[in-house]
N, C-alpha and C positions, 0 to 999 in steps of 0.2 A: 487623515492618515498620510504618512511623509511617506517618501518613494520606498524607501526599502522598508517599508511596512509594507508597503501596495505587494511587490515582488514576493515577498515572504508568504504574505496570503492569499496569493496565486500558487504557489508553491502547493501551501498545504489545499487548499482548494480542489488542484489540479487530484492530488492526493484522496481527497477525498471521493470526487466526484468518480475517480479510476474503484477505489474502494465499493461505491455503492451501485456500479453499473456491475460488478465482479459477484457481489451478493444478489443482485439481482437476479443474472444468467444462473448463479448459485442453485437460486432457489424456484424458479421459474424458467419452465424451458429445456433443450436440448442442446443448447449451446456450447456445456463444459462435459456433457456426457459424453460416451463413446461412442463412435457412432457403428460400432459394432457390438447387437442386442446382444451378443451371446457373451461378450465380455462384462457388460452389468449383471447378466444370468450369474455367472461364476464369481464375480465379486460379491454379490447378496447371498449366493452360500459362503462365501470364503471367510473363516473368524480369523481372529488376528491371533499371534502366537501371544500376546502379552495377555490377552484377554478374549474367551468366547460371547461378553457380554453383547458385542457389537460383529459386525463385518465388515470389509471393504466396503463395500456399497456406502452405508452411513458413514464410513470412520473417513470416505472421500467426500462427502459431501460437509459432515462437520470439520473437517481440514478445510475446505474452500471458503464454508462461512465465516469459521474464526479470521482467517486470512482475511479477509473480507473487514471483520470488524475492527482489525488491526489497524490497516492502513486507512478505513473511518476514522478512529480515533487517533489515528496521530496525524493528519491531517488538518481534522478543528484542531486540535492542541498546537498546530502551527498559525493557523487562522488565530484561535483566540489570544496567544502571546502578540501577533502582528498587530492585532487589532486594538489591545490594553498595552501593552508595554513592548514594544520591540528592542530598544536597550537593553533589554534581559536577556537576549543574544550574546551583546557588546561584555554588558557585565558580568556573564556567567560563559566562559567559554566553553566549559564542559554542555554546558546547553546544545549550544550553537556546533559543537563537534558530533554530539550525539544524533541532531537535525542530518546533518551532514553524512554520517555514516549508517544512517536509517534509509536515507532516499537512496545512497549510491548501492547498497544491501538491496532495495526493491531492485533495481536497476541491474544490476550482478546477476539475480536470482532471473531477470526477465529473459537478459541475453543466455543466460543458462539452459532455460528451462521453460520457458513462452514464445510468446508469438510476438509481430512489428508492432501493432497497437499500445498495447503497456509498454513494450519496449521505449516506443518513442513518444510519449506521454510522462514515462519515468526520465526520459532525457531532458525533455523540455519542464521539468519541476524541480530537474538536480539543476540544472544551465538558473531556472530564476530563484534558486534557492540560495547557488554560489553567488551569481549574482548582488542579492538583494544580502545577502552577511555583508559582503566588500562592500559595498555603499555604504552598507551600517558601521561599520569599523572606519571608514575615511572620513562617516561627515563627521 
């Protein structure tokens, strides 16, 4: 693999690996919970106006998971393009804008609405994402 392959798939790697420690916490543990019981009490009665099928409680946890399997998969899909053909950047630049405006999306959304860890995990996968396209567009 040539160098802005290498970067690309660190990119999505980094992506992935943020992805499957998020599903993890997700799904194991108290680490995305609240750490105030009486607020899960009231979210696992509380339905949602679109629908009584579900509650807060689930309808937070299946938000976290999906989120989760999001940035899973589009992480290998940056690995697996790095990996087979990285020119598919070069030659498709709706691609390589869409790469672009999905990690700086994570990234927006971190400084919004998370904590330092994704924050700057998302900065340092946007930094060898920008990175590894410029390489690719010069050689």
């Amino acid at each position: 693999m040539n160098w802005p392959a290498t970067l690309i798939g660190l990119a999505g790697s980094l992506m992935t690996v943020l992805g499957s420690i998020h599903l993890l916490y997700t799904l194991r543990g108290q680490r995305l919970e609240p750490t105030d019981p009486a607020l899960i009490a009231a979210m696992r009665r509380t339905p949602m106006h679109i629908t009584r099928e579900t509650d807060m409680w689930r309808a937070w946890l299946g938000f976290n998971a999906s989120h989760s399997l999001g940035a899973i998969g589009f992480g290998t899909l940056l690995v697996g393009v790095a990996t087979s053909d990285a020119r598919l950047f070069a030659n498709h630049p709706l691609l390589a804008i869409w790469a672009l405006l999905m990690v700086a999306g994570y990234l927006w959304i971190a400084r919004t609405c998370w904590f330092s860890v994704p924050r700057r995990g998302l900065l340092i996968a946007l930094c060898l994402l920008v990175t590894g396209l410029l390489a690719l567009l010069l050689s």
